[in-house]
N, C-alpha and C positions, 0 to 999 in steps of 0.2 A: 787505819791507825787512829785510834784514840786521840783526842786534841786535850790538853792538858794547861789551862790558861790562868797562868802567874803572874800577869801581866793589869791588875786592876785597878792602879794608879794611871796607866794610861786612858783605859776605860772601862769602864764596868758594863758585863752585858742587858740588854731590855728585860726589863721585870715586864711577865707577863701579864699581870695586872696592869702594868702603866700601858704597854700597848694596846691591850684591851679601853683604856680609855682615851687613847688617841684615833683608836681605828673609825670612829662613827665622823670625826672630820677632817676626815682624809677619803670618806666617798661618800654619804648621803646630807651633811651636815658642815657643807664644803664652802657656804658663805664667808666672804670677804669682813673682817669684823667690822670695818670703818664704812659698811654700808650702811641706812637707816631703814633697811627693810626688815622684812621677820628672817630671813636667813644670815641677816649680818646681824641683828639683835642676838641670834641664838648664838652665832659663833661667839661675839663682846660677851656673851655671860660666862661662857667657859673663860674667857681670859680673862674676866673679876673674878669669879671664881676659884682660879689657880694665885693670880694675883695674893688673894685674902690668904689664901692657904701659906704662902712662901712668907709671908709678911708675919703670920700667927708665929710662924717656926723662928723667924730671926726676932721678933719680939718688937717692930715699928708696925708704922700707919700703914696701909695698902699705897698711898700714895705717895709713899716714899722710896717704891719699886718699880724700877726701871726695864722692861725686855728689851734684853740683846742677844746676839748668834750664839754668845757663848762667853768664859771669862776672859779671852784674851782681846775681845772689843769694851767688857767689860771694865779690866786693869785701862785700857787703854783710855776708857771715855775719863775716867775717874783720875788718872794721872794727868793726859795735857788738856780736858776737859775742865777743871779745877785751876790749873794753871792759867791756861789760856781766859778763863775766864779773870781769873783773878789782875792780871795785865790788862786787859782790855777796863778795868775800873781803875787802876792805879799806871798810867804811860807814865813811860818813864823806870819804873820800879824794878828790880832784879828779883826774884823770888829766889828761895831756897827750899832744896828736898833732902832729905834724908829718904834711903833707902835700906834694906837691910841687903849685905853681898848673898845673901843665898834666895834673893827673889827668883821668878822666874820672870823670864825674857820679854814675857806680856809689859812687865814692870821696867826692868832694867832699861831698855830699849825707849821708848818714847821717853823715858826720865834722862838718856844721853842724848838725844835728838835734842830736845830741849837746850842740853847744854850747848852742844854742836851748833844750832842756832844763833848760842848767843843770849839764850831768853831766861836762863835760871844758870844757876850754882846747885853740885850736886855733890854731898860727903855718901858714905858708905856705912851703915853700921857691922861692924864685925862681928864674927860669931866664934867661939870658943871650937874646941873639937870635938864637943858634942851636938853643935849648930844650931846651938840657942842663943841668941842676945844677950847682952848684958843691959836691960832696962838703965844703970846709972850712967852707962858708956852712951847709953841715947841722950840721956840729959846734959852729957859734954857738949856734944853734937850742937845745940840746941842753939840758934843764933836769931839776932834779932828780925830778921830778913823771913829766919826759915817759915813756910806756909804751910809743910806738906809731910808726913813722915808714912810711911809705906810698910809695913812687916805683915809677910804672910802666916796666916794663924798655925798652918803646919806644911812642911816642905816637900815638896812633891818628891823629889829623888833616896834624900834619908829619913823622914818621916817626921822632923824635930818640929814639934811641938813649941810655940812660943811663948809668955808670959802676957799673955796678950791685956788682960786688964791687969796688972803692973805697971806695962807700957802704954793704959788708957790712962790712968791714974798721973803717971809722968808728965803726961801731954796734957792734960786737966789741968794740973798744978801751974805747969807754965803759963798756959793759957791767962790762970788769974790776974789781972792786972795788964795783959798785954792790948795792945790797938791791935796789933794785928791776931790774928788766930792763927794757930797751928792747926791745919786738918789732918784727919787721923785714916788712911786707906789701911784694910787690911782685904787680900787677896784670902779666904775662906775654901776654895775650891777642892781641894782635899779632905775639909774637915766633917762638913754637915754629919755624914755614916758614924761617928765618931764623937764628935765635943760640942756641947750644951754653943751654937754661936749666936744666942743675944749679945745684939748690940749696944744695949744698956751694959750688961757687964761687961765689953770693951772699950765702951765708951768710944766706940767707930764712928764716922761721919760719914766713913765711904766702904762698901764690903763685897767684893764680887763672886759672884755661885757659877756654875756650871751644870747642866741637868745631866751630862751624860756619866759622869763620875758618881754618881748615886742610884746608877740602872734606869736614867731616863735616859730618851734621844737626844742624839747631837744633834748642834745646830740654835741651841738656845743657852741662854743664860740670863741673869739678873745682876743689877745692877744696885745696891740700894745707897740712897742717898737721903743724908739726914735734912731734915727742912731747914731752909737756910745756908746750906753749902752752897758756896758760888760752882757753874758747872755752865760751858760752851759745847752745844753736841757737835761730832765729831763729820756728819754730814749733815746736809739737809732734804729734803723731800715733801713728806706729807703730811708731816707736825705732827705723826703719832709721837704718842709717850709724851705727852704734854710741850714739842718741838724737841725734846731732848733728845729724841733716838726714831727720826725718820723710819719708816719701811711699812708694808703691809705684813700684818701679825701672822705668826707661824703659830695659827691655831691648834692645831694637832701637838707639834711639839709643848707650847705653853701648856696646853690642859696634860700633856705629861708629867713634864714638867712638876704642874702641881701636885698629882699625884704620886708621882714618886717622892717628894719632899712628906707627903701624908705618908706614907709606910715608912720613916726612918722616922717620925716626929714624938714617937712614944719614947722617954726617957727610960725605960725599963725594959725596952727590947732594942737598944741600943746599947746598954751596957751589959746583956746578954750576947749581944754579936761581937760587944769585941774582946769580951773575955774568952770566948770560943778562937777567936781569931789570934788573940797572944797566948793561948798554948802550944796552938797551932807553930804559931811565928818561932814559940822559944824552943822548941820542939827540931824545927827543921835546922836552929839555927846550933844546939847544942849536937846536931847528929853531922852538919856538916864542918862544924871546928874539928871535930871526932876527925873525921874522915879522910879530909885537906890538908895536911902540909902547910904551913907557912899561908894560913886566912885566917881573917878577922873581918870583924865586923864596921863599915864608918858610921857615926855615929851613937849617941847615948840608947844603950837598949830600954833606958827608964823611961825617958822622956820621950817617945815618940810612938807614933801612931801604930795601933795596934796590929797592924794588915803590913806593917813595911818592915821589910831587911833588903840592906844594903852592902852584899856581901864584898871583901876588897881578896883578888886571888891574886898572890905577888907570883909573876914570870908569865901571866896568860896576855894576851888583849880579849879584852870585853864581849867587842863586835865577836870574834872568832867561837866565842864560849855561845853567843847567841844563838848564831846560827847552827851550831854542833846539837844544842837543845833543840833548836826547831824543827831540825828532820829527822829526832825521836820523837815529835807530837808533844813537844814542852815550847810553852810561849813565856818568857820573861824578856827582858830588858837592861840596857845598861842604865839608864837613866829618864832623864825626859822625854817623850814619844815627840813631842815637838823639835827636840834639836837631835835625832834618833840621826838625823841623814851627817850631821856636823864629824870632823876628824880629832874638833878639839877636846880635850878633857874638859871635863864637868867641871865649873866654875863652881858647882857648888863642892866638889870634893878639894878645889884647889883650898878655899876657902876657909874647911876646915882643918885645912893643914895637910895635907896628902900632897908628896909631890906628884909633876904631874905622871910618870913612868905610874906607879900604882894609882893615878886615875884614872886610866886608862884600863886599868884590871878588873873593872868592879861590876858588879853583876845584880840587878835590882829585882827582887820580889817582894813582889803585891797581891797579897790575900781578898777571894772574896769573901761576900757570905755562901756561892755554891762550891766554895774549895772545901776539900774533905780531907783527911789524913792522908787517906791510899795519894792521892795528887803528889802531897810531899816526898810520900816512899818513894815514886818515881821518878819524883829531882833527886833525891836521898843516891839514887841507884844509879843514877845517870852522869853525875858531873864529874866525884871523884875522878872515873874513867877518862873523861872528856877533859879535864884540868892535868893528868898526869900525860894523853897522849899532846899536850897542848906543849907542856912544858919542853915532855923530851924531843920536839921540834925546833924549840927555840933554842937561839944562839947565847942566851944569858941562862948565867947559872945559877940553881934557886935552893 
């Protein structure tokens, strides 16, 4: 059976280019980079070298790029890292975060810990029912305390796109005049494939990437941090990453890494992917309102990322539509892969207003660049079926 994978927001497969320039150290070029011999020299070059690459693409210095496993140590260093630092200069002080309710878990999570602690104050920024922010509703938010405002540049479950330098701009503005600074996180992780993310025109301080969402390996991600951000690493060890992010360097993955950021970094074959990609999108998503009964879409079809639908099927569960797809050779998703094992509905769909009975209904497709048309015919062909034997199972009437 054919394997058929709609599933590219969770992870996108190895560009064989990128593997090709991982595979030389991973078995002849296997030096440890923090050695000071010629085999630890050679590996440290690949790791400035990936380094420079990731740092051109996001628009900062090289060393203001931080390697880690991946974005959810990344969110992590950057939210109680930033904090925790910021306490350990001011004892005594309560710090304030702002967060937007459709982060993901990397985010939400350590920024309640925090509270749960004791150690910060945490408000929520809201998002409409297309699960974009409202930039002035941040600046309600906005308190003398607050240090930290957190919005991810585009949402891993519905795709929403955020106004991210609007809401740099916001956060600038306040800034003027204040003692204290607002630091500005934005979780990127989704976006690179897709939207121009200099830092300069976010006006970010803190932004974290992922290599395996761009057709690089897991196991890596970056971290960037603008000069002068206050920042506590999250363990310690062997003072790589300038003491910020203890470990010995996952060579292989980093020089992926940077190659795979090299083959998305041209602005003209980026906007050639993802225009192929939303016809794609508007394509499946016109042929399955056709087809469906009582579906809709959640989220703004305008505003969000070219590769995502987030389809909402009233009378099914999600999990059930999953698996019905996976043993015809269709991989999709209900949501995030990370909370894939959880019973509760998607906080981001509660969010937007979905109760939670149809969040429970929703069924998430993510485009790559190796999805092709025919891929769709055969979600096209497969679910009606699979939503109508679903329904006349169930006890509710649709």
């Amino acid at each position: 059976m054919k394997q058929i994978y709609l599933d590219n927001s969770a992870t996108t497969p190895l560009d064989s280019r990128v593997l090709e320039t991982m595979l030389p150290f991973l078995t002849e070029k296997f030096g440890n980079a923090s050695s000071i011999h010629q085999a630890g020299s050679e590996a440290m070059k690949a790791v400035t070298a990936a380094r420079a690459k990731i740092a051109a693409f996001l628009n900062c210095q090289p060393d203001e790029l931080y390697f880690t496993s991946g974005a959810t140590e990344s969110d992590n260093l950057a939210v109680s890292g930033a904090i925790n630092a910021i306490l350990a200069a001011q004892p005594g002080f309560k710090p304030h975060l702002i967060v937007s309710a459709i982060e993901h878990e990397a985010v939400l999570e350590p920024a309640r810990a925090l509270v749960k602690a004791g150690r910060a104050e945490l408000d929520y920024l809201g998002v409409g029912s297309s699960g974009v922010v409202d930039p002035e509703q941040l600046e309600k938010l906005i308190k003398p305390n607050t240090v930290l405002v957190s919005v991810m540049t585009a949402n891993n479950e519905i795709g929403a796109i955020q106004p991210m330098a609007a809401i740099g701009r916001i956060i600038a503005a306040a800034n003027a005049g204040r003692r204290q600074k607002i630091y500005f996180h934005t979780d990127a992780t989704q976006a690179p494939a897709y939207i121009d993310c200099d830092v300069e025109k976010f006006q970010a301080d803190l932004l974290s990437l992922s290599a395996h969402k761009i057709y690089g390996p897991k196991g890596v991600g970056a971290l960037f941090v603008r000069r002068g951000t206050p920042l506590q690493p999250l363990f310690y060890g062997g003072g790589q990453e300038k003491k910020i992010r203890s470990g010995t360097y996952n060579v292989a993955g980093i020089a992926g890494f940077g190659r795979a950021i090299e083959l998305i970094s041209q602005p003209a074959e980026r906007v050639k992917t993802a225009k192929r990609l939303a016809e794609l999108r508007d394509y499946c998503v016109e042929s399955i309102l056709k087809s469906i009964p009582k579906s809709g879409v959640n989220g703004d079809l305008q505003r969000r990322l070219p590769n995502n639908i987030n389809f909402r099927l009233e009378g099914v569960e999600g999990e059930s539509v999953i698996l019905r797809l996976s043993q015809q050779g269709i991989m999709a998703s209900t949501g995030s892969a990370c909370s894939s094992g959880s019973l509760d509905p998607s906080h981001v769909l509660l969010a937007i207003g979905l109760p939670a009975e149809a969040a429970h209904g929703s069924l998430r497709i993510t485009l790559g660049r190796q999805n092709k048309k025919s891929d769709l015919d055969a979600l096209i062909r497969a679910l009606p079926p699979i939503v109508r034997k679903l329904r006349s199972m169930s006890p509710l009437k649709v």
